[in-house]
Steps between C-alpha positions, in 0.01 A plus 500: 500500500222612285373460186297746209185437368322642276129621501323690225248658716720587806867514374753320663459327826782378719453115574719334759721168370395183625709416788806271413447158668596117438613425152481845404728623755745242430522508149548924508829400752651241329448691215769788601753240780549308171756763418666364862459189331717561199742676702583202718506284213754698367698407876413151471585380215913577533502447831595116492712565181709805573712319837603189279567717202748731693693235722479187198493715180694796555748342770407763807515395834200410700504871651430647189251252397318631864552838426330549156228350684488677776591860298104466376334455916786825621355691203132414601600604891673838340250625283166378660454857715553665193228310294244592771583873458470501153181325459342762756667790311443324115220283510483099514523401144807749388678271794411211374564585146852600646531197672464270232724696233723405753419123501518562096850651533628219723425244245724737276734448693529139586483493069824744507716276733371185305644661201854590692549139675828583354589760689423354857565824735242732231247187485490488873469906538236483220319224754516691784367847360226294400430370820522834674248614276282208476500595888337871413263359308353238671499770820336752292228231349433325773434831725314677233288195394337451899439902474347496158279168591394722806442775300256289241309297760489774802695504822244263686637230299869579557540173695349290208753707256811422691385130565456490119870647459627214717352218301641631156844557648475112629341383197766689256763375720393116478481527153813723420747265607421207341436648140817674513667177563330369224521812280914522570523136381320548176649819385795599748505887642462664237158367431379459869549892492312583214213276646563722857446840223258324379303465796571885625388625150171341483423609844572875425347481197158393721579758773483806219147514431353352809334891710707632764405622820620834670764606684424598838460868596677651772902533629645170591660411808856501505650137543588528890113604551363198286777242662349616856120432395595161401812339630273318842313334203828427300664338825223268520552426155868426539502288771173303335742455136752326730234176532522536128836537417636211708253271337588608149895479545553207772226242422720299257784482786228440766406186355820444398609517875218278594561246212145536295408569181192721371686880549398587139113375612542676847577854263177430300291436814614858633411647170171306458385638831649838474270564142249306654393692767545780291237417229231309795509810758527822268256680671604419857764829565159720438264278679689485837783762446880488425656467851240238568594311198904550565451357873293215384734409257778533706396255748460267214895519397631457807286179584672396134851611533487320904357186328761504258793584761442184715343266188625114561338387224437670145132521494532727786756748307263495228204589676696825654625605228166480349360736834795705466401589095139529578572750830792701271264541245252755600765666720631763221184596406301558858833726615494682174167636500571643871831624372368668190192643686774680764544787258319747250378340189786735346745289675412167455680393222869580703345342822394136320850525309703615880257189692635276215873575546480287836406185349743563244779553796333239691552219252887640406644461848263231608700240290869614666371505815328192483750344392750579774257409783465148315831457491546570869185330597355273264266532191137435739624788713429757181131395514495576830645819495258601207206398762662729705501811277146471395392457880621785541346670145192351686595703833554814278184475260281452832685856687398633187160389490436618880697859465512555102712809362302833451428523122677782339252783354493630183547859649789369717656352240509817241629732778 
């Protein structure tokens, strides 16, 4: 980027900008993935309300509790391609001023079906169309806030912009739930969805002023082309989020199993280490590279999900499950900036959203399967299994290391 300044005697000169580093660098991130922030606020802070107020309040079965739920992750899955595309063909900050109108309009509608608890078929429809767009937004936000980040900071710090992504979404998670809790118990539904409108308003209201940056030049790849670039990374991905999603849904009945107490700690070491390593090795996917970064952490989750497959004793679960957040953490991140860097710069908006979509399918059938292969075999044997997928994400992100893809021109890739 440069900057103008003025001489009297020779004009204007063109001075380069001091190069973003430390604090500075920080700051001018968190500064736009705050809007991620607000969006998963905005998922948070029903998300421990909305089950018990369908099955308790309403009278609904337990499947319908699940399903307005689970309406909000499909959406997310459905519409995450599409986000990608439209943030290379729109610009950033029109997606994530999209995005959270639609976080705005799901509070709407949680206020609607508040309003017709008695009518409980249209206050449950009314729940679910706000969940299925709650789902576009936060797809749309989250996709468009990592490309607008890039887009402020450069795409040398793409790895530091995602990692930064990651640590809202935790943080606005950890938070969410709990005040929503707190918020439904103080004023009902009614007023935990004006405070979710709330929330979505004042972020919009921050993202209109703040600069945009352009939207790529050139013809975008069509979907099959991106999915192609990326899906070796996205595999790796997958099979990594399996360590993850075994540890988030079957610690409680792990030490349940094994008679112990401290799940709810054993959730907050995993998230301790997974921000952790995050803030203490920002720089470390530009220093030594992504697939460096990936393998390195893989080997650290499967040394935690083993240790927590054959623990005894429940310092020894702990400590895994500690390893196992610490090696997740960077994995996301180190893939991503491979993944993104596999297409034009026209294109990278729909490959980040298309490397996404296998987490998101990774940690939706994890859970099922999981949970079949525990009831066959045991709750340790999931652990195990997870060590198993991310040896071989480790197998997969060292082939790709050794014999890497040929990156796609820019000429090949308007042809």
């Amino acid at each position: 980027m440069l900057k103008m300044k003025l001489c009297s005697k020779y004009g204007v000169i063109v001075m380069p900008e001091p190069a973003l580093n430390g604090l500075r660098l920080n700051l001018r991130i968190v500064s736009i993935v705050m809007f991620n922030f607000a969006s998963y606020l905005t998922i948070g802070l029903p998300l421990a309300v909305l089950p018990g107020y369908v099955h308790d309040v309403m009278g609904f079965s337990a499947f319908w509790a699940g399903l307005v739920i689970s309406l909000q992750y499909f959406a997310t899955l459905l519409s995450r391609p599409h986000a990608g595309r439209y943030a290379d063909l729109l610009g950033p900050k029109k997606i994530v001023m999209f995005g959270l109108a639609g976080c705005l309009l799901s509070g709407g509608a949680y206020f609607l079906a508040g309003s017709a608890s008695s009518w409980p078929v249209l206050s449950l429809l009314l729940l679910c169309l706000g969940r299925v767009i709650l789902g576009i937004g936060q797809s749309f936000t989250g996709t468009g806030s990592t490309l607008w980040g890039v887009g402020a900071v450069g795409s040398t710090h793409i790895g530091r912009v995602i990692s930064w992504n990651g640590i809202v979404t935790y943080g606005a998670m950890a938070m969410g739930a709990p005040l929503g809790v707190l918020c439904y118990h103080w004023v009902g539904l009614q007023g935990l969805s004006l405070f979710i409108m709330a929330v979505a308003l004042v972020a919009l209201l921050l993202a209109i002023p703040r600069p945009a940056v352009k939207a790529s030049k050139g013809k975008p790849l069509p979907f099959r082309a991106v999915l192609g670039r990326v899906w070796l990374y996205g595999m790796a991905l997958a099979m990594a989020s399996a360590g993850f999603g075994v540890i988030a849904t079957f610690i409680t009945l792990f030490y349940d199993a094994k008679g112990w107490d401290g799940a709810a700690f054993a959730l907050t070491l995993f998230s301790c280490a997974f921000v952790g390593t995050r803030l203490l090795f920002p720089g470390g996917i530009n220093r030594i590279g992504g697939l460096n970064v990936a393998m390195i952490c893989f080997s650290v989750e499967i040394i935690g999900l083993l240790l927590v497959g054959v623990a005894m004793v429940p310092w020894m679960a702990k400590v895994g499950v500690l390893l196992a957040g610490a090696g997740f953490s960077l994995v996301f991140p180190a893939l991503g900036v491979v993944a993104v860097k596999a297409v034009p710069q026209q294109n990278q908006g729909a490959a980040l959203a298309t490397y996404t979509v296998f987490m998101d399918l990774s940690l939706g059938i994890t859970g099922p399967l999981a949970g079949l292969v525990m009831s066959w075999a045991g709750v340790s044997v999931i652990y195990l299994a997870a060590a198993g997928l991310v040896v071989i994400a480790l197998l997969l992100t060292w082939r790709l290391k050794k014999r890497p893809p040929q990156p796609l021109s820019e000429t090949a890739s308007s042809s």
